[in-house]
Backbone as a chain_set.jsonl record, in Angstrom:
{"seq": "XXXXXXXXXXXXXXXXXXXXXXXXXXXXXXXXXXXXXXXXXXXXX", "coords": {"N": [[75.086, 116.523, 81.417], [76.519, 115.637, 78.601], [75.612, 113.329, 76.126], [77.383, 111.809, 74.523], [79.565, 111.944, 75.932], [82.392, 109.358, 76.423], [83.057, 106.727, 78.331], [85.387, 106.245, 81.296], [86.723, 104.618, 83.262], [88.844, 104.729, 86.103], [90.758, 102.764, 88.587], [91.328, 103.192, 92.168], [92.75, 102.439, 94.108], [93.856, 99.191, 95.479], [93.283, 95.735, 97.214], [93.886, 93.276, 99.043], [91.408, 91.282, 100.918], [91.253, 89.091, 103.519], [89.185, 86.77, 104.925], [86.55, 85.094, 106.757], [85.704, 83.461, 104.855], [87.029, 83.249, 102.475], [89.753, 84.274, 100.428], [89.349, 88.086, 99.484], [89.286, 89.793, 96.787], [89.594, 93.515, 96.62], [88.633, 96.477, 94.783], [88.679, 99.749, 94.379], [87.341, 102.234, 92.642], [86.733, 104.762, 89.838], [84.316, 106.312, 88.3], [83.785, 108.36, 85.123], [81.322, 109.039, 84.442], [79.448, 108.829, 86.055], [80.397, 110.351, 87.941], [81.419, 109.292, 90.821], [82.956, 107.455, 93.297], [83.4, 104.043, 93.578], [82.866, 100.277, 94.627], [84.388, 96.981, 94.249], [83.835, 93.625, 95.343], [86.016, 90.953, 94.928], [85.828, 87.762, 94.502], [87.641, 85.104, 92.826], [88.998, 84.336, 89.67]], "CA": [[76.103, 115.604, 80.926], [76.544, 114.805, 77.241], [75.29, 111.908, 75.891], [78.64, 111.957, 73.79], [80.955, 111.178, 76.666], [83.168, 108.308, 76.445], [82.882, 105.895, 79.414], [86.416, 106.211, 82.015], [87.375, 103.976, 84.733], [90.34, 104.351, 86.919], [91.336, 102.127, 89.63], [92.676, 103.845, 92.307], [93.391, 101.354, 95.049], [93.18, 97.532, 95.382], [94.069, 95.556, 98.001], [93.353, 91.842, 99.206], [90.307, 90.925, 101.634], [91.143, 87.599, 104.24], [87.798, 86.463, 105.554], [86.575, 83.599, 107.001], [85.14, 82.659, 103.621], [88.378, 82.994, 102.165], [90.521, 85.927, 100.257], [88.534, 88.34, 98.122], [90.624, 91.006, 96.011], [89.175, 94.547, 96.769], [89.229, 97.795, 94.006], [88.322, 101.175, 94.84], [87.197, 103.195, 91.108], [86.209, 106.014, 89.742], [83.957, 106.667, 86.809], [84.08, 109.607, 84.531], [80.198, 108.897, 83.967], [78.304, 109.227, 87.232], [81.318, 110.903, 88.811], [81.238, 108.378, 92.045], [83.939, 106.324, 93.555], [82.581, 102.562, 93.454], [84.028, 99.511, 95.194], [84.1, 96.116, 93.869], [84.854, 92.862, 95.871], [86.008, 89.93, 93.819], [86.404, 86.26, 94.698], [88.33, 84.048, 92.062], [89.61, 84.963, 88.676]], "C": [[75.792, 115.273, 79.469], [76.455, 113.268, 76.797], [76.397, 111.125, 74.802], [79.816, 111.688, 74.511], [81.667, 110.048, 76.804], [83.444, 107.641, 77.963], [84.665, 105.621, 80.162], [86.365, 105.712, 82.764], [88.491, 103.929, 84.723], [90.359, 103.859, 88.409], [92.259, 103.018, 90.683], [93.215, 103.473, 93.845], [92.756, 99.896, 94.921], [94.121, 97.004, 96.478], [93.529, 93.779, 98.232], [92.936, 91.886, 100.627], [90.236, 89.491, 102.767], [89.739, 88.096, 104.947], [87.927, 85.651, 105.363], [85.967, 82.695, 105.822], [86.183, 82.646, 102.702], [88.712, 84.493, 101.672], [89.719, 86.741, 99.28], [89.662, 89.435, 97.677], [89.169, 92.537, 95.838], [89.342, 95.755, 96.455], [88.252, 98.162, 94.34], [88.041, 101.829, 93.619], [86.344, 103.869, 90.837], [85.754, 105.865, 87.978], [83.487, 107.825, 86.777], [82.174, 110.056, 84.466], [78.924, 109.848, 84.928], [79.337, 110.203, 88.538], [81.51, 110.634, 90.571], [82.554, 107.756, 92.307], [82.75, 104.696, 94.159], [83.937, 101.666, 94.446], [83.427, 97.686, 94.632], [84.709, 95.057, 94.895], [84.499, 91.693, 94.745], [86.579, 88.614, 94.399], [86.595, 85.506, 93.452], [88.766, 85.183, 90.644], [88.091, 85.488, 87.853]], "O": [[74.777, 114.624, 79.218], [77.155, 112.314, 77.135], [76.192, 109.993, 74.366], [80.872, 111.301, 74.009], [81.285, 109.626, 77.895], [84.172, 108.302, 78.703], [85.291, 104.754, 79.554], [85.7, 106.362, 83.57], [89.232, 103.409, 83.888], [89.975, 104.593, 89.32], [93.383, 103.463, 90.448], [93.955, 104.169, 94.54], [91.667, 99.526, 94.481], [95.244, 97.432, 96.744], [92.768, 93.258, 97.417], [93.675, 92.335, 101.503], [89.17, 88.878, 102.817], [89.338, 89.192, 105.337], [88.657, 85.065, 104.564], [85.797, 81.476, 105.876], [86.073, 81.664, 101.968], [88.274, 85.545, 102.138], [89.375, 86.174, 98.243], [90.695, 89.74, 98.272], [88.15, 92.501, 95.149], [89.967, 96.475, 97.233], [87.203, 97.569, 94.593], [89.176, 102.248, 93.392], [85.232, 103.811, 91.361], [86.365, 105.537, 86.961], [82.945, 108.432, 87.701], [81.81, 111.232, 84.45], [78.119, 110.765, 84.768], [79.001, 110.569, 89.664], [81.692, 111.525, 91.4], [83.253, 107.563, 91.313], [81.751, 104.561, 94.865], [85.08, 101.955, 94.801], [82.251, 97.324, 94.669], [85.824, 95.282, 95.364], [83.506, 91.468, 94.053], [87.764, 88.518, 94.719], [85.522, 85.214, 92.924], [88.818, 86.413, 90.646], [88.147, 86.145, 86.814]]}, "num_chains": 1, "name": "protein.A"}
């Protein structure tokens, strides 16, 4: 891998999370970098 590559993320689902701790907001993404799909969960803004 080139140490010259420019850093890509794309999103390529999101969806919202109810649990008993409340709602979290849940993306699915892909970086250009490590060539992985990742998943993030997110509570609040």
């Amino acid at each position: 891998m080139s140490a010259d590559k420019e850093l890509s993320v794309e999103i390529y689902s999101e969806s919202n999370l109810p649990t008993r701790h409340g709602t979290f907001r849940v993306y699915v993404f892909h970086n250009n970098l490590d060539d992985k799909e990742h998943l993030a969960i997110v509570k609040g803004d």
